[in-house]
C-alpha positions in Angstrom: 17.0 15.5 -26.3 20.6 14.9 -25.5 22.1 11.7 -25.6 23.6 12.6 -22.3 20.5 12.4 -20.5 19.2 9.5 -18.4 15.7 8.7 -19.4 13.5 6.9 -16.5 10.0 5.4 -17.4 7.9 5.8 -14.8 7.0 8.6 -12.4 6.1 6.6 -9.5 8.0 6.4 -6.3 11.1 4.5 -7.6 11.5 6.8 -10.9 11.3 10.0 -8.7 13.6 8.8 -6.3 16.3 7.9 -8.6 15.8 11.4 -10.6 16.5 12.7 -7.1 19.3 10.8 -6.5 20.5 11.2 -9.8 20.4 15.0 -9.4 22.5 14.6 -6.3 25.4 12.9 -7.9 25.2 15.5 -11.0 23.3 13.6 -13.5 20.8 15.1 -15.5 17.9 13.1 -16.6 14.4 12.9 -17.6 11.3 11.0 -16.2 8.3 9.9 -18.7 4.9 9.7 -16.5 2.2 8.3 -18.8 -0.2 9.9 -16.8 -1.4 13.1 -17.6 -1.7 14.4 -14.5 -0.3 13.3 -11.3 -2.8 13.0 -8.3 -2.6 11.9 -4.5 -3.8 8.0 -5.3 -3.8 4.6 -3.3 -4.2 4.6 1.0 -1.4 3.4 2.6 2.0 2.0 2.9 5.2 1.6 5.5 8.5 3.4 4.7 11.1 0.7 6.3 14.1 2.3 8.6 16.5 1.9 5.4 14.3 3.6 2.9 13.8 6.5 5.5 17.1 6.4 5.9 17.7 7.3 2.3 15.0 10.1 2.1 16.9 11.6 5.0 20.1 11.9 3.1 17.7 13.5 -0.2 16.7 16.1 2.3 13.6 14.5 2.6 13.6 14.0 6.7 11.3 14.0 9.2 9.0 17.4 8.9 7.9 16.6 5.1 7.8 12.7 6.1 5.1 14.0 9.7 3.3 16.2 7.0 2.1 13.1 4.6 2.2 10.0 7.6 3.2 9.3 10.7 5.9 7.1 12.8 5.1 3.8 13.3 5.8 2.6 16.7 4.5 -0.9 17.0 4.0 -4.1 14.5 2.0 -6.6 16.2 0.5 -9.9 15.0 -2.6 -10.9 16.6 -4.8 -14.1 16.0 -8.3 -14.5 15.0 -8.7 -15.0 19.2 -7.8 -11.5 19.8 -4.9 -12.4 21.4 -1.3 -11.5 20.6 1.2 -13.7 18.9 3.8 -11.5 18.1 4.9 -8.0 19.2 7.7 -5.4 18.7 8.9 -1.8 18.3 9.3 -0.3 14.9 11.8 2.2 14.3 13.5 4.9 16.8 11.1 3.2 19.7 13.1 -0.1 18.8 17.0 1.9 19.0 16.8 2.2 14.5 18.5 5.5 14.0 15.7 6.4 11.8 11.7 6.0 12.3 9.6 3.3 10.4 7.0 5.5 8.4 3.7 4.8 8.0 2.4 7.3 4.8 -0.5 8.2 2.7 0.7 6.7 -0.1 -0.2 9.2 -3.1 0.3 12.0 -0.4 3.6 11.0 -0.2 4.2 10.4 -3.6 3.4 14.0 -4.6 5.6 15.1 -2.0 8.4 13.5 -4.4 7.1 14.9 -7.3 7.6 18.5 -6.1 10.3 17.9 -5.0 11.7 16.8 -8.1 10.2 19.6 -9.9 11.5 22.2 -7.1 15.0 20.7 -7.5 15.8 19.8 -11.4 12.6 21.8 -12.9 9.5 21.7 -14.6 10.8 19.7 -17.8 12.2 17.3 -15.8 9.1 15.2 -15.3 7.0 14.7 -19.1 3.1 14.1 -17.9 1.3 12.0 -21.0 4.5 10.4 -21.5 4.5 6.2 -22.1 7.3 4.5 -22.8 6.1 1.8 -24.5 9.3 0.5 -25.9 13.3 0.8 -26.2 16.3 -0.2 -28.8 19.9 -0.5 -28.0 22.5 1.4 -30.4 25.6 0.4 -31.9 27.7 3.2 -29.8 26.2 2.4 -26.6 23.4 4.6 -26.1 19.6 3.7 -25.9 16.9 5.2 -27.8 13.1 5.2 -26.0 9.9 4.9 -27.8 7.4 7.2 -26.2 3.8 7.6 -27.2 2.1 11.3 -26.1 -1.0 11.8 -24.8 -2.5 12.2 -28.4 -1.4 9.1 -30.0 2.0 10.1 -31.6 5.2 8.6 -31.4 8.6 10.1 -30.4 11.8 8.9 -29.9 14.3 10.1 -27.2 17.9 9.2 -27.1 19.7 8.6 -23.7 22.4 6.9 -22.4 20.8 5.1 -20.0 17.3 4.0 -19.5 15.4 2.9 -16.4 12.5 1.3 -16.1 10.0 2.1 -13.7 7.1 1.5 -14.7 5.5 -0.8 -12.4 3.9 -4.3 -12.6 3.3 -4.5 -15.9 6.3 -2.9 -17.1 6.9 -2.8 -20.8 10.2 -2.3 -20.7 10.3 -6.0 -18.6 8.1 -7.4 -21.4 10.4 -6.3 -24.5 13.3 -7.3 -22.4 11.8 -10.9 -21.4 8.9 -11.7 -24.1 8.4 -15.3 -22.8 7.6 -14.1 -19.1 5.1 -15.9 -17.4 2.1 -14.2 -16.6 1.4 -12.3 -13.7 0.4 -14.5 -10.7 -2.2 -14.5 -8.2 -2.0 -16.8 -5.5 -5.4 -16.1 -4.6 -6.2 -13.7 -1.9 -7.9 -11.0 -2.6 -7.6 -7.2 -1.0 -10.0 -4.1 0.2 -8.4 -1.1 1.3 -9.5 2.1 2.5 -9.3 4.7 4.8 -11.4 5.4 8.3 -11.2 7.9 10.9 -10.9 6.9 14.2 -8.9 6.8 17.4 -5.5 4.9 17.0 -5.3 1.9 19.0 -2.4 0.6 21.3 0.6 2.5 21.1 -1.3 5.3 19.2 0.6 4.4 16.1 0.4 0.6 15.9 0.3 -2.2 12.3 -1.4 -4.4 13.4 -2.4 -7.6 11.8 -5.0 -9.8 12.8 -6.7 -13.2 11.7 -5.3 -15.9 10.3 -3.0 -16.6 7.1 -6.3 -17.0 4.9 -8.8 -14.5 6.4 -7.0 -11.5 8.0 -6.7 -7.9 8.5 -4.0 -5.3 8.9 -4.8 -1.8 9.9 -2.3 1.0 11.1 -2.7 4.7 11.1 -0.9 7.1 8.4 -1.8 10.8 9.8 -1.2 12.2 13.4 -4.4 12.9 15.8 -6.2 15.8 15.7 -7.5 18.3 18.0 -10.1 15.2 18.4 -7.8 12.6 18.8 -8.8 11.1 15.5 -6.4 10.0 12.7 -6.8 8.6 9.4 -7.0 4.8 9.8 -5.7 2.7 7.1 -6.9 -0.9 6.9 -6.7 -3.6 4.2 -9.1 -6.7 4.3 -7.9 -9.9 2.7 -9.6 -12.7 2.2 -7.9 -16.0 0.1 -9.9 -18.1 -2.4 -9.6 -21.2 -4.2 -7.7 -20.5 -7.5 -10.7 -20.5 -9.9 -12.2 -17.2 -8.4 -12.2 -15.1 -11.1 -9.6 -12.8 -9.7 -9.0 -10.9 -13.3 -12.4 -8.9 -12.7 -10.4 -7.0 -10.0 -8.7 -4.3 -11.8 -6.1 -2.2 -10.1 -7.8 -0.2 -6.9 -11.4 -0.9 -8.5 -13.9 1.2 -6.6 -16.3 -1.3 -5.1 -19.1 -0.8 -2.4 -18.8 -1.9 1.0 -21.7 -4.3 0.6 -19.3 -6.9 -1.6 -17.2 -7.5 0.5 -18.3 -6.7 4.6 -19.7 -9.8 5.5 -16.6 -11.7 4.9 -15.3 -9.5 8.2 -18.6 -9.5 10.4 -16.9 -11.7 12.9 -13.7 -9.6 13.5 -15.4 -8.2 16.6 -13.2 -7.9 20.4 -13.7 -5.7 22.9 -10.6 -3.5 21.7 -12.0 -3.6 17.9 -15.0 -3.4 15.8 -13.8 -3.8 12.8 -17.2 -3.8 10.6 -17.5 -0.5 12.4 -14.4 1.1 11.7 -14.9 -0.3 8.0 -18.7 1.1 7.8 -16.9 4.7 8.3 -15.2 4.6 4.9 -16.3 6.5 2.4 -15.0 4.5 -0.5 -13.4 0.7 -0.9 -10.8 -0.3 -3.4 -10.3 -3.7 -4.2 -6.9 -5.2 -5.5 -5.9 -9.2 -6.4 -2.7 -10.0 -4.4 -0.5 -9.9 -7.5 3.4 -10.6 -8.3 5.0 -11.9 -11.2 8.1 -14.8 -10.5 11.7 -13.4 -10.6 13.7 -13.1 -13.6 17.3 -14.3 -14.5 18.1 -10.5 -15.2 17.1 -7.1 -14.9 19.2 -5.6 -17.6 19.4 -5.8 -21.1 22.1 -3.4 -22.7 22.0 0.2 -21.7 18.1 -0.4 -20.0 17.8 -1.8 -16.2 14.5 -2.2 -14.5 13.8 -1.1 -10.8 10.7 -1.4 -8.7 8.0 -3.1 -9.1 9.7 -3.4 -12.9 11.8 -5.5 -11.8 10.5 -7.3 -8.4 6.7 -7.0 -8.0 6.3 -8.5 -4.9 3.1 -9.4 -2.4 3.0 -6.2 0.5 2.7 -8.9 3.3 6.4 -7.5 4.0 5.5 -4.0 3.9 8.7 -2.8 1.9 7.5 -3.0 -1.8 7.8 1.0 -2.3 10.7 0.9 0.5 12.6 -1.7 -1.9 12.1 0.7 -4.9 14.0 3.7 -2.8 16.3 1.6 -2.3 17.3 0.7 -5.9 17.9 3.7 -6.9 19.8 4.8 -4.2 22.4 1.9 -5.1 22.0 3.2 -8.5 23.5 5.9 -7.3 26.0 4.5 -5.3 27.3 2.2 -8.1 27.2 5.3 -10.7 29.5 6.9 -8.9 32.5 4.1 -9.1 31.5 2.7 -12.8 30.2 6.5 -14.5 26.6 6.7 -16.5 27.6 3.3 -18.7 26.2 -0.2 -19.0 28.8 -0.7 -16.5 26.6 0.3 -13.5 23.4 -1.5 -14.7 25.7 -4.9 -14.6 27.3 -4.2 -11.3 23.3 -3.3 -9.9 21.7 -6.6 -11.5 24.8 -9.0 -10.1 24.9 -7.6 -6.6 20.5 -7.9 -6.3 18.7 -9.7 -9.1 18.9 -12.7 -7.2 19.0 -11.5 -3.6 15.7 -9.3 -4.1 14.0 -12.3 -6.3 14.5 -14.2 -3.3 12.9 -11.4 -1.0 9.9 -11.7 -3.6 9.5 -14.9 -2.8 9.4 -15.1 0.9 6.6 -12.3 0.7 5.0 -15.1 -2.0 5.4 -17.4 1.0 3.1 -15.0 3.5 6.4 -13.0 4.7 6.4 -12.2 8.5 2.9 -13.0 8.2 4.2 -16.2 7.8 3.7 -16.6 11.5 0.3 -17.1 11.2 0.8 -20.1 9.4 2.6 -21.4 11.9 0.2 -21.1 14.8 -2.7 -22.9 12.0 0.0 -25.7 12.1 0.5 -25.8 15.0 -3.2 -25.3 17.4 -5.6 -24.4 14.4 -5.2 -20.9 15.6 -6.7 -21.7 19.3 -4.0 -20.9 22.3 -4.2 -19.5 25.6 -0.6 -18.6 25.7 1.5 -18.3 22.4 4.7 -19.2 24.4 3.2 -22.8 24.1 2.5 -22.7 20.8 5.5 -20.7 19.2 8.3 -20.3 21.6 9.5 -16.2 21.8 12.8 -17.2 20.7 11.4 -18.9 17.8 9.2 -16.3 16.8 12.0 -13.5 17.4 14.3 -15.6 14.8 11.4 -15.8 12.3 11.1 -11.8 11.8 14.6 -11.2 12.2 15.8 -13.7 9.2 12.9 -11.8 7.4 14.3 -8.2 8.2 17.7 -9.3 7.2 17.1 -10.6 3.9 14.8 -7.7 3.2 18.0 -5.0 4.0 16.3 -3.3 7.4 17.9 -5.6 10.4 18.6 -3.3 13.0 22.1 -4.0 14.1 23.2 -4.2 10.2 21.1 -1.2 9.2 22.7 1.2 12.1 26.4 -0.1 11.5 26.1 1.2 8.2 27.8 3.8 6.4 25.8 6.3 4.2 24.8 4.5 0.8 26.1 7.7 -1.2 28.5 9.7 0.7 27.5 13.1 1.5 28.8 15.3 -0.7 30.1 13.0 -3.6 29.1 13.9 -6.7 30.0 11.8 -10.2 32.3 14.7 -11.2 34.4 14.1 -8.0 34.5 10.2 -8.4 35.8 10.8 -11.7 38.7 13.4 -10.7 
């Protein structure tokens, strides 16, 4: 392979987005998937505004985005009462110049894949590729160690490297061997899919229950001719620490009998939950995992994105929205400081820190963070939440989480394109 190639471990949603971008500013590059095949995984997840944003200036815009999800119009808080504690528009319906998406999450992340493969070709992604290691060379460049779906070893030269490869990124663990381990704060997910009729707005997140015992549940596919849609929900229920949380491998299939009791009482006259869950034909069940920020994200010619390089909880809905966003400013900084070392230090000293600290608010419950509050504050019992939480107070809670997150309305609108259209590195260069 050419040692003027960008290699990119990982062919999840942040890998694919930055081959994308990379392709857009004219450089080539490679992605090693260790999967052999690629298939429509997981349920579902929000695109923010500023990641949507992003896909719109890929070419990715609203008819593939409707095709795999569905705009989100409301995100509303609700307590174990049933009655509301915190409402709001989400995207266009709020004034954003682009929609919140809520996706199918391995619908959406195929939609990337061909894309990639319509755009920079077939070889451009390597199936039953795993990069399980890298090493830094005297003239700069960086050499991958990739291990093929039969066992053997091969070695590609690049001149950058990227690591995307998720949570329990070996690319982090080379670059910081005395990491602590991943860490579970202990709440414990179910997630699957329904179909039902959307509730509310039609297209609503809601979340409801408290900070411990809570559910959130949004569609992620348009009505049909029935008026049904996919229903996405996720079930979480917190533990003390010495629940054996390890058993839970990563969307373990688990039967609906495990885990619907903990849920029986989630019952209104607007919801039956144990209903709507009753309808799903399979469960997956996930610890609430993220591992603690690290002083760097670089190391040489290799920079992690993604959940690489910020695993963080999805109380804030913008884990995969955080990874587009990455490797858009990837591309942005490429384009001033060329395909060096250069751009990885100008990427890891304008967000290491920043985004560790986003990481951490989702640690701390994120917007869900509200529900805390009320606990606190009634032990989750009001009449009216204006006497509990005044609206002002709760309207500055979300927006300080929106800002430092990167999707505050105002900000977000005011700004200018993150890679100009049209700017390619050749031109920076010129």
């Amino acid at each position: 392979m050419s040692q003027d190639k960008v290699l990119i471990a990982g062919g999840g949603i942040g890998g694919l987005t930055l081959a994308l971008t990379l392709h857009q500013i004219g450089v080539p590059c490679t992605v090693f998937e260790s999967a052999g095949e690629l298939r429509p995984l997981g349920v579902g997840i929000n695109l923010q505004p500023n990641a949507v944003r992003e896909l719109a200036d890929l070419g990715i815009g609203a008819d593939a985005l409707d095709r795999v999800g569905i705009p989100a119009r409301e995100w509303a808080l609700v307590g174990l009462n049933g009655k509301d504690i915190y409402t709001e528009e989400r995207g266009t319906f709020a004034g954003y110049k682009w929609d919140q998406y809520a996706v199918h999450r391995g619908r959406f992340h195929m939609l990337l894949y061909r894309t990639v493969i319509e755009r920079l070709g077939e070889d451009a992604v390597k199936l039953g590729h795993k990069v399980t290691g890298y090493r830094n060379n005297s003239d700069g460049t960086v050499t991958a160690t990739v291990e093929l779906g039969d066992g053997t070893i091969e070695a590609f030269d690049g001149r950058l490297l990227f690591g995307a490869d998720g949570i329990r990124s070996a690319l982090r663990a080379q670059m910081h061997p005395d990491q602590p381990p991943i860490h579970w704060g202990g709440t414990i997910m179910w997630r699957g899919t329904a179909r039902a009729r959307p509730i509310r707005t039609g297209s609503s997140f809601i979340g409801l229950g408290t900070s411990r015992h809570r559910v959130v549940f949004y569609p992620i596919s348009h009505p049909d001719a029935d008026g049904l849609a996919d229903i996405n929900w996720i079930a979480e229920q917190t533990f003390d620490t010495d629940h054996d949380w390890a058993k839970s491998g990563w969307f373990r299939s688990v039967p609906l009998s495990e885990f619907a009791h903990e849920f029986h009482g989630f019952v209104y006259d607007w919801l039956d939950l144990p209903a709507l869950i009753s309808q799903s034909e399979v469960a997956f069940e996930n610890p609430m995992i993220d591992r603690d920020p690290i002083p760097t994200w670089i190391d040489g010619a290799v920079a992690l994105i993604g959940d690489a390089a910020h695993p963080m909880y999805p109380t804030g809905s913008n884990g995969a929205s955080q990874a587009i966003i990455d490797a858009r400013n990837i591309g942005r900084i490429m384009l001033d400081h060329d395909v060096t070392p250069a751009t990885l230090e100008a990427f890891d000293d304008q967000y290491c820190a920043a985004i560790g600290q986003v990481a951490m608010r989702n640690r701390g419950s994120g917007p869900f963070g509200l529900l805390e509050m009320v606990e606190a504050r009634c032990g989750g019992q009001f009449e009216h939440i204006d006497d509990v939480i005044p609206a002002e107070e709760r309207a500055a809670f979300m927006l300080a989480y929106q800002q430092a997150a990167g999707f505050a309305k105002d900000r977000l609108n005011r700004a200018p394109r993150t890679i100009p259209e049209g700017a390619t590195l050749a031109k920076a260069l010129a």
